[in-house]
C-alpha angles and dihedrals in degrees: 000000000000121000097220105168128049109254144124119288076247102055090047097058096055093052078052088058107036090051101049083053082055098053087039091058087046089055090059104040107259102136133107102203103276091338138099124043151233114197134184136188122262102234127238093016137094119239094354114135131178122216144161121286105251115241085035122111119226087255085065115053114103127181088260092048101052111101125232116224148184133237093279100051091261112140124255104189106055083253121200085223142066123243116221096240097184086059091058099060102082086037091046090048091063098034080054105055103020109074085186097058102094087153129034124172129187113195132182088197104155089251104045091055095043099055087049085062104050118097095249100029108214116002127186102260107123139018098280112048085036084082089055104058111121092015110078127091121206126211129198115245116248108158134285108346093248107117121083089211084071083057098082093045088041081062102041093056091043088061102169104328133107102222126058123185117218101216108226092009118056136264136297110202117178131177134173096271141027102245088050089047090052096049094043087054102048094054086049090057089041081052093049099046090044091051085046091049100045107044083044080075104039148283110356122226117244129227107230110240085243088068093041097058087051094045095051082047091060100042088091086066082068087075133075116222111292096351109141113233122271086009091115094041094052104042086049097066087037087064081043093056094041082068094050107036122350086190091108093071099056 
């Protein structure tokens, strides 16, 4: 593991972390070329952000190579890359706004999109979504998501959940912390292949509200005492890409 970059030993936890959650999304497939994003805060400052270097794959980002932004999407770190601005719009709105959103990610996966495009978005017919009824916000679609004047409806539509669904584009989730983004996103894609799959064969089968609702009551048992959402999940494929490529770390 080599330190390459002057920061905190915070701030570099949290590169450590940020790019170990790009090379996990790269492991399963959740990457559009260079494009989309996944951003954290920077702790312990105000307004500090980290994101991936413009022009770079998933398979590329490392901890040193992440660039530190404001706001406003304006680099911090004398950076060697470029930061697609236009991308961190939608990201620096809620950021913005949200003091609660340490972790947003904005992903184009097949199924995601998909599922954004379909007349009822996401719908209780399986395990999976079934954890998402009533929690999901739905934005109409208007265009890439480059103009600030989008952001307060952004937010509107977004109401008190965590997750919004950009009809006709794809979804932002976003948590107070990485590992919980990451495994709140990974049940929503889950969600999103099941529903595919299963409406590709036929009518679906729908969860009664009733069940939901259960369903939704019992989701805390998933957890040990104590233990943070998503922390066992994640540090569980971080242990799976150390085995593959421990460039990420340096």
């Amino acid at each position: 593991m080599h330190r390459n970059i002057e920061c905190s030993d915070a701030e570099w936890e949290a590169r450590q972390e940020l790019a170990a959650c790009y090379r996990i999304f790269d492991h399963y497939g959740w990457t559009e070329g260079i494009y989309n994003h996944i951003s954290v805060r920077v702790p312990g400052e105000d307004n500090a952000f980290l994101i991936n270097p413009f022009g770079l794959l998933y398979s590329e980002v490392c901890a040193s190579n992440l660039v530190k932004i404001d706001i406003d999407g304006n680099k911090l770190d004398g950076s060697q890359y470029a930061v697609n601005r236009a991308g961190f719009v939608q990201h620096g709105y809620f950021h913005r706004h949200l003091d609660w959103a340490h972790a947003i990610c904005h992903t184009h996966t097949v199924e995601t999109m998909a599922v954004c495009s379909l007349e009822g978005g996401l719908q209780s017919t399986n395990f999976y979504s079934s954890f998402f009824m009533g929690h999901l916000g739905y934005h109409d679609f208007e265009g890439i998501t480059v103009r600030e004047e989008e952001g307060e409806r952004l937010l509107e539509n977004l109401g008190d959940k965590r997750v919004l669904m950009l009809r006709n584009h794809g979804p932002v989730v976003m948590a107070p912390s990485l590992p919980e983004m990451f495994f709140t996103y990974f049940v929503l894609q889950r969600a999103c292949e099941v529903q595919l799959a299963t409406m590709s064969m036929g009518k679906a089968i729908t969860v009664p509200d009733e069940v939901v609702a259960v369903h939704q009551r019992d989701a805390a048992e998933l957890l040990l005492p104590g233990m943070q959402t998503g922390a066992l999940d994640f540090a569980a494929m971080v242990r799976k890409i150390d085995k593959i490529d421990r460039s990420w770390r340096d």
